[in-house]
N, C-alpha and C positions, 0 to 999 in steps of 0.2 A: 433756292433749294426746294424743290419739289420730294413730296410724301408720297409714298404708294399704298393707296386704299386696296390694293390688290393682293396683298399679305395676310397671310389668315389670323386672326388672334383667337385667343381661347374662350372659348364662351364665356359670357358672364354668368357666374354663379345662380345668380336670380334671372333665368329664363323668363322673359313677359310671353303667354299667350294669351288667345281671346281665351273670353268667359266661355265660348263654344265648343272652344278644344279641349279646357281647362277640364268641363264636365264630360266631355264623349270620353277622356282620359280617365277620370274619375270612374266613369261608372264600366271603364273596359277594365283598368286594375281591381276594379273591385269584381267580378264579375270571376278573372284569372285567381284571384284571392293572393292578389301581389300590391306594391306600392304603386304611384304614378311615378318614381324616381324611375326604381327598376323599369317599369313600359317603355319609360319614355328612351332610355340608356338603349335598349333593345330594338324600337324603331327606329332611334337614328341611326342604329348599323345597322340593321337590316337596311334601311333606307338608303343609304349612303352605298352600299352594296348593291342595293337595285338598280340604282343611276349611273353604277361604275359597269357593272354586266348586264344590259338590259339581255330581259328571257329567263334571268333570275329570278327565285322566287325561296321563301323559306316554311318549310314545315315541320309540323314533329309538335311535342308538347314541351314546354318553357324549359324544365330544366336538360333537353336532347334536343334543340333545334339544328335541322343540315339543310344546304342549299341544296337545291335542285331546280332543274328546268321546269318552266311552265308545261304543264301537260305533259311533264318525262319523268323521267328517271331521279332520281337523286347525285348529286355531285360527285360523290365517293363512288357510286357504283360505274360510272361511264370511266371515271380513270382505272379502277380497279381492272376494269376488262381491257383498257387497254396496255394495263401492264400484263397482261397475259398474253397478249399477242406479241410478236419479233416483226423488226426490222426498223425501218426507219418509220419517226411519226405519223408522214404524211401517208404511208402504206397502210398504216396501223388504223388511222382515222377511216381511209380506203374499205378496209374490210368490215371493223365495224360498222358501217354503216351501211353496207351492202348484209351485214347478219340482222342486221336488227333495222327496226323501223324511225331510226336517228339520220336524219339529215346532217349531213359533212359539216355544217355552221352553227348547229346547236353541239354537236361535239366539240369544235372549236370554241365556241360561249364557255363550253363546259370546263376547257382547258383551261380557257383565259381566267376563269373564277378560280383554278384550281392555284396557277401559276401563281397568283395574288393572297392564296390562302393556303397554301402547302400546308404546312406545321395542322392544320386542321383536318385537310384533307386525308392528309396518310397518318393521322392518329386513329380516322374514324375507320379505315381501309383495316389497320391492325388490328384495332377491336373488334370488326365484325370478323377477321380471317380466327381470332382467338376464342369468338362464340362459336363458330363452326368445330375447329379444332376440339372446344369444349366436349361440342355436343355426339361429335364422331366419336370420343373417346368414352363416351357414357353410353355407345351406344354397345361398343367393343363389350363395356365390361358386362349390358344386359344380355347380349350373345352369349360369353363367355357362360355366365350364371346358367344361361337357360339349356346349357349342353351338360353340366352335370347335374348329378344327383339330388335333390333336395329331402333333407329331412321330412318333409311333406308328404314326399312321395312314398314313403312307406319302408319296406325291409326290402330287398331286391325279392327277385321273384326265382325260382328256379325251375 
């Protein structure tokens, strides 16, 4: 009866690293003004994410991190654009890439991250579509204001 070492099991609670890590860890949580639990929680998916989409990379501040391509765009924005384009994918990849300065295989990297993280990706699409929507509507109402009258301005004139 043969065991397969090739099965993943769950990490052990007590993580061993070197004394090296232990401190570079120490003094990057402290530095973030976070635990080493939380860093470490976050580099291994981030990490784990790198090695599954190489080209990946994450930015943003701890509590808004998003993926994005190395030297590109952000994750959420290469899908977003291509949900505003028609027709079929490969057409779609076609023209964004001919609008914009994105090679056909980093759009693809971009997909493949997306495909693996949807629920994430079109949360963050929503939100930013809902800032915009926000910010056009405040924009409406300073329009709006700045066409009538203000008590400011005095008694009418005749």
């Amino acid at each position: 009866m043969s065991t397969s070492r090739s099965k993943s099991r769950p990490v052990p609670p007590s993580l061993c690293v070197s004394e090296s890590a232990a401190r570079r860890l120490a003094e990057r949580a402290a530095r973030e003004g976070t635990t080493c639990a939380v860093l470490l929680d976050r580099l291994i998916r981030e990490g784990v994410d790198q090695l599954d989409h190489p080209g990946v990379v994450f930015r943003g501040p701890l509590h808004d991190r998003r993926a994005a391509l190395a030297a590109g765009p952000d994750i959420w924005e290469i899908v977003a654009r291509l949900q505003e384009l028609d027709g079929p994918v490969e057409r779609r990849i076609a023209v964004l890439s001919a609008k914009s300065d994105l090679h056909t295989s980093k759009i693809r990297i971009a997909l493949a991250y997306a495909r693996a993280h949807g629920g994430e990706i079109l949360d963050r699409i929503g939100r930013n579509r809902q800032a915009v929507e926000a910010i056009r509507r405040g924009r409406r109402r300073v329009a709006a204001r700045a066409t009538r009258p203000s008590v400011l301005d005095g008694p009418p004139r005749a």
